[in-house]
C-alpha positions as CSV (number, residue, x, y, z in Angstrom):
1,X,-35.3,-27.8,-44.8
2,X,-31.7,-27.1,-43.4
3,X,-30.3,-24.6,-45.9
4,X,-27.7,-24.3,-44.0
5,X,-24.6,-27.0,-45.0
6,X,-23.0,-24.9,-47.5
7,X,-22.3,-22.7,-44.3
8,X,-25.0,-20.0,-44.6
9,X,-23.7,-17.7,-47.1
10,X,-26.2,-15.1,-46.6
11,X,-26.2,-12.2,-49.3
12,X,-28.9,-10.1,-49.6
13,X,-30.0,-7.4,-51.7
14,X,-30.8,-3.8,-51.4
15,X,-28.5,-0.5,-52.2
16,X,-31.0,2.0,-50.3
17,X,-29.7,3.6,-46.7
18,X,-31.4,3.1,-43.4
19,X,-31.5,4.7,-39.8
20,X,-29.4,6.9,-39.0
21,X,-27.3,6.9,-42.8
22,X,-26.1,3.0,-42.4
23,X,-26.3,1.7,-46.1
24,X,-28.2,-1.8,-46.2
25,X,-26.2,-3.1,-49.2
26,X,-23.0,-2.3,-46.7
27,X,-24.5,-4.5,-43.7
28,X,-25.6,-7.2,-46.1
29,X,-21.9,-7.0,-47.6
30,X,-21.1,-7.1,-44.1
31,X,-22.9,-10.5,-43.1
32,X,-21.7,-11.7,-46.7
33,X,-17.8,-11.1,-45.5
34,X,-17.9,-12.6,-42.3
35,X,-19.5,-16.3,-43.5
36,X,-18.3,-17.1,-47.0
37,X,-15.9,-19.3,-47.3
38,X,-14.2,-19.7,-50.5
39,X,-12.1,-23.0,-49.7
40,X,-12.6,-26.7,-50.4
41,X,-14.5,-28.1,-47.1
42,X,-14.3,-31.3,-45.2
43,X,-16.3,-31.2,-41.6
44,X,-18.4,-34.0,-39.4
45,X,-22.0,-33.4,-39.4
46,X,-24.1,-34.5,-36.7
47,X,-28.0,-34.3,-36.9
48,X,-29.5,-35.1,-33.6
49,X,-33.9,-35.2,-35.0
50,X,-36.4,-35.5,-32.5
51,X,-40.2,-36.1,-33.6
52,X,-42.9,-36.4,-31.1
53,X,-44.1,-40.3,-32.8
54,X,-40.7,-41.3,-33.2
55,X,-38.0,-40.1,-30.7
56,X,-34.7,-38.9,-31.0
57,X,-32.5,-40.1,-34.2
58,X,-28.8,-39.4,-34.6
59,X,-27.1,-39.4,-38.0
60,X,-23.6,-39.1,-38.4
61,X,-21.8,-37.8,-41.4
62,X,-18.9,-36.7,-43.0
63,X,-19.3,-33.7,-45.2
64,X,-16.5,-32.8,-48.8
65,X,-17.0,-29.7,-50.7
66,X,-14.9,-28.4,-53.3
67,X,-15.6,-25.1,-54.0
68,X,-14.3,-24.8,-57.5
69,X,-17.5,-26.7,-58.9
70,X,-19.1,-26.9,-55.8
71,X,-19.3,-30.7,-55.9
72,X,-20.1,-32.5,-52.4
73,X,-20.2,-35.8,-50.9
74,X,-21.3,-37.1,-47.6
75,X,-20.7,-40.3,-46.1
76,X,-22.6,-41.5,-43.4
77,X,-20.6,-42.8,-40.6
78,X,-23.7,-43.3,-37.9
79,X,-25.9,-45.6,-37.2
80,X,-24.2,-48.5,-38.4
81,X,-27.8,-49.3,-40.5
82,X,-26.3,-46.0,-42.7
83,X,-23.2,-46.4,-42.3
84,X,-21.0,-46.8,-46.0
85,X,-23.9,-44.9,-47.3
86,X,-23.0,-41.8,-49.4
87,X,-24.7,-38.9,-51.8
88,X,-22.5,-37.3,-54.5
89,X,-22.9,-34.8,-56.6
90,X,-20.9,-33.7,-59.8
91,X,-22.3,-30.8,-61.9
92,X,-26.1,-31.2,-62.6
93,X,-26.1,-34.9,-61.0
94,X,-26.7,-36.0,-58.0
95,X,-26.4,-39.4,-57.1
96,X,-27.3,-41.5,-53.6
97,X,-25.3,-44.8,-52.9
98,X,-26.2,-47.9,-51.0
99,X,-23.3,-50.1,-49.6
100,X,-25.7,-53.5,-49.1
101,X,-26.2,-53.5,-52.9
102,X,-23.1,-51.2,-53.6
103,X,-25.6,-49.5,-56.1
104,X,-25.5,-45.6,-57.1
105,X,-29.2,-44.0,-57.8
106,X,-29.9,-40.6,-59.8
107,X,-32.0,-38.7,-57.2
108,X,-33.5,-35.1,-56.5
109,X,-31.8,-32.2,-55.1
110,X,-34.8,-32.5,-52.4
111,X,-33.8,-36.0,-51.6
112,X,-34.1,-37.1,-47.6
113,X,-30.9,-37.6,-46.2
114,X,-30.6,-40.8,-44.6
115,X,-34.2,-40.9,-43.6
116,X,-33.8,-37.4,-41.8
117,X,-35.6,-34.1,-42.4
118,X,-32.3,-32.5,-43.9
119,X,-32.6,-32.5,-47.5
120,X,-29.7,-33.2,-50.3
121,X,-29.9,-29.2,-51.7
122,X,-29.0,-28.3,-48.1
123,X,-25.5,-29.1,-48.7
124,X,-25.2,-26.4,-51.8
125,X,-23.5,-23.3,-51.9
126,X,-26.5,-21.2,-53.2
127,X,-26.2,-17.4,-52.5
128,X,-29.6,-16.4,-51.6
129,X,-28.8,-13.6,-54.1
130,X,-30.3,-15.8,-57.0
131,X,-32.8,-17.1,-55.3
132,X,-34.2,-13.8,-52.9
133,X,-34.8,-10.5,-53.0
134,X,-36.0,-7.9,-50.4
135,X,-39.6,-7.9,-49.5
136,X,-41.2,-4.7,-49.9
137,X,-44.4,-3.0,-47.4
138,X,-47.4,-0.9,-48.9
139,X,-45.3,1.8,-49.8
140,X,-42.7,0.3,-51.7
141,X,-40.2,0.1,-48.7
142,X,-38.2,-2.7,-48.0
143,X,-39.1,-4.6,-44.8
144,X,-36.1,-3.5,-42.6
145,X,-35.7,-2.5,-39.1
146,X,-33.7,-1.9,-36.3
147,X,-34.5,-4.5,-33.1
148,X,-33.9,-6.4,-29.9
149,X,-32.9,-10.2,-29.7
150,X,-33.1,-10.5,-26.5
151,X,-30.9,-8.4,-25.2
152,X,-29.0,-7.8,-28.1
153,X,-29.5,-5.1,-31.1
154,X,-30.1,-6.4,-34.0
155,X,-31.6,-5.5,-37.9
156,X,-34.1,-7.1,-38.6
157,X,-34.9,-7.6,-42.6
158,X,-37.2,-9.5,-44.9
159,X,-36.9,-11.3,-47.8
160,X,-38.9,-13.0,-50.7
161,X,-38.0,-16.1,-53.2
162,X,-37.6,-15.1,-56.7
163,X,-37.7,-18.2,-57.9
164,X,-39.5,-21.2,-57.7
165,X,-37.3,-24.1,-56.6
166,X,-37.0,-23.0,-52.6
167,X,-38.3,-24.8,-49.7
168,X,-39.8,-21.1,-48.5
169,X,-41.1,-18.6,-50.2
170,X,-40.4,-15.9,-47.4
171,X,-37.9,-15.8,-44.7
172,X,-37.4,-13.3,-41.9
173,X,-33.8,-12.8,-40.6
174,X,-32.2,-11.1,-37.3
175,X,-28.8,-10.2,-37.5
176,X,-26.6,-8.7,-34.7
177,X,-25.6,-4.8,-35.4
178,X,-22.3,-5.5,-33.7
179,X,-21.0,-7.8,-35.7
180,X,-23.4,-8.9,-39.0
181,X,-23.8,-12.8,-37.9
182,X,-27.1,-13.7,-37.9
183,X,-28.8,-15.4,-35.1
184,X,-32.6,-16.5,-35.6
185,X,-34.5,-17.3,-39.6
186,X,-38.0,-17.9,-39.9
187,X,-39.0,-19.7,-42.7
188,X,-42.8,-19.1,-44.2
189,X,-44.8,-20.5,-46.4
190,X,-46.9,-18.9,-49.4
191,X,-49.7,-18.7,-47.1
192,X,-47.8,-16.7,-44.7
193,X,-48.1,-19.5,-42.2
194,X,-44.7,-19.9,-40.4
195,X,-43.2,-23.4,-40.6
196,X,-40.0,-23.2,-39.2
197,X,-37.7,-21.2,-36.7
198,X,-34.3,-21.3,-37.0
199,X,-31.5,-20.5,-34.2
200,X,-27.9,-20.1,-35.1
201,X,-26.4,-21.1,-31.1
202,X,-22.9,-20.8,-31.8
203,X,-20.1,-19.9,-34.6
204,X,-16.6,-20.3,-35.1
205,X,-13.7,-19.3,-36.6
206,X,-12.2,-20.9,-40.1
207,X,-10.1,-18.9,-42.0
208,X,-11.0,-15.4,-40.9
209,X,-14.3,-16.0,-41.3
210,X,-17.5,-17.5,-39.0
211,X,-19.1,-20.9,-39.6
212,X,-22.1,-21.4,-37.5
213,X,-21.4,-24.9,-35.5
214,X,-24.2,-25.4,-33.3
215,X,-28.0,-24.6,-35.0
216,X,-31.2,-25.9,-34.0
217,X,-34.3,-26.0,-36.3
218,X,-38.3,-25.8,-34.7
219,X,-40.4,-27.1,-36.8
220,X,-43.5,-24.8,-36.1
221,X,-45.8,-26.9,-38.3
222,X,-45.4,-30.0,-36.3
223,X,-45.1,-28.9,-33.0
224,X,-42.6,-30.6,-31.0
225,X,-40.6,-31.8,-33.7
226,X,-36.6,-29.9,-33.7
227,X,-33.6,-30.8,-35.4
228,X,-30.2,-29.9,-34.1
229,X,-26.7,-29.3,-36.4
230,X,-23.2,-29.8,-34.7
231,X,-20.1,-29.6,-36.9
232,X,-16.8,-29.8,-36.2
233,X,-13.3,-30.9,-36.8
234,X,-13.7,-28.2,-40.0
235,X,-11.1,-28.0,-42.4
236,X,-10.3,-25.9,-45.3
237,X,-7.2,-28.1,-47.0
238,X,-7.8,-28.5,-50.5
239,X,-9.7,-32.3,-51.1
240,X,-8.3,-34.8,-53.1
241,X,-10.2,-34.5,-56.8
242,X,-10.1,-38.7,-56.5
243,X,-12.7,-38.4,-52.9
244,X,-15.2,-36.7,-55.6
245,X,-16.2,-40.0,-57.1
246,X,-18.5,-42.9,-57.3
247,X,-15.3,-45.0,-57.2
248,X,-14.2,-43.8,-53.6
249,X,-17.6,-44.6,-52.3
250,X,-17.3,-47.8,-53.9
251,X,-13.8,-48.3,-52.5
252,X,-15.1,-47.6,-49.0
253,X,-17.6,-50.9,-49.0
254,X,-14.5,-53.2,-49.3
């Protein structure tokens, strides 16, 4: 559901100019320069979920990327009922560990994180390069335009998956002309029913480039039902290799 922990690299395809002689593939480059980071990671993760039949739930986490292999870990911190409780992954494996029975599991990529909406793949660095592609009208066009946000100027663009393994098979982006961050997603399914809305609230700066801190996800399916991501304290030190392993999870227990 929130695609969004590997800190929204968004790179999209097209090479064909629009309005007024701007290239599309030099906004998208644009929106691509401004977000990726290419550092190790290390950021607190809050995920504030409320459902209609079940209130509000607050998990805490600590997030580690390194972004040579792009191998993560999280270690939940909040509520003290998660709290010890990791997810790792290394290569092709991903692994969930519980600190009551100090026991590691071989789980999915679309594996609930502590019991919340958020989703294990979320925390990837997967350029939506191999997994989208511009979505084209009736006439072979891609589905581009120049809009409004609000007040704000904005292109609006749509994509489609190319492969299989994505939560949505079409999403609909708006990004500001001014300065190529993006500031609402919706998320469809292959129905064309929209299941999700997506507002990036606020960003920050790392490292020359923007990491959005402060997102909030409707889900439009479910009506009533919103998630909202805070990060902070972000840091782009390199991680210890020893903090990518089942052993420091295990360490952390005692």
């Amino acid at each position: 559901m929130l695609k969004r922990f590997s800190f929204l690299i968004l790179i999209l395809l097209s090479t064909r100019s629009f309005a007024e002689g701007i290239d599309v593939n030099l906004i998208l480059k644009k929106v691509e320069n401004n977000l990726e980071i290419t550092s190790d990671i290390k950021a607190n993760v809050i995920l504030t979920q409320q459902k209609i039949e079940q209130g509000v739930k607050v998990l805490e986490m600590i997030y580690y990327r390194r972004d040579s292999d792009d191998s993560f870990l999280i270690v939940m911190s909040n509520p003290e009922a998660e709290k010890g409780n990791g997810y790792l992954r290394m290569g092709d494996n991903l692994w969930m560990y519980r600190r009551n029975t100090r026991t590691f599991q071989h789980i999915n990529r679309d594996e609930s994180i502590g019991g919340s909406d958020a989703k294990a793949d979320d925390f990837e660095k997967r350029k939506l390069t191999e997994t989208y592609e511009f979505a084209k009208d009736e006439k072979g066009k891609e589905i581009i335009s120049e809009d409004k946000l609000g007040q704000i100027p904005v292109y609006k663009l749509e994509i489609k998956a190319k492969v299989n393994d994505v939560d949505y098979p079409k999403k609909i982006y708006w990004i500001r002309r001014d300065n190529f961050l993006p500031l609402k997603e919706e998320s469809y399914s292959l129905s064309n029913t929209l299941m999700q809305t997506a507002y990036y609230l606020k960003y920050t700066i790392v490292d020359n480039r923007y990491v959005p801190v402060n997102q909030m996800f409707i889900d439009e399916f479910e009506k009533g039902n919103k998630t909202v991501v805070e990060i902070s304290n972000i840091s782009t030190k390199k991680i210890d290799n020893s903090i990518f392993t089942k052993a420091y999870l295990e360490n952390l227990s005692k």
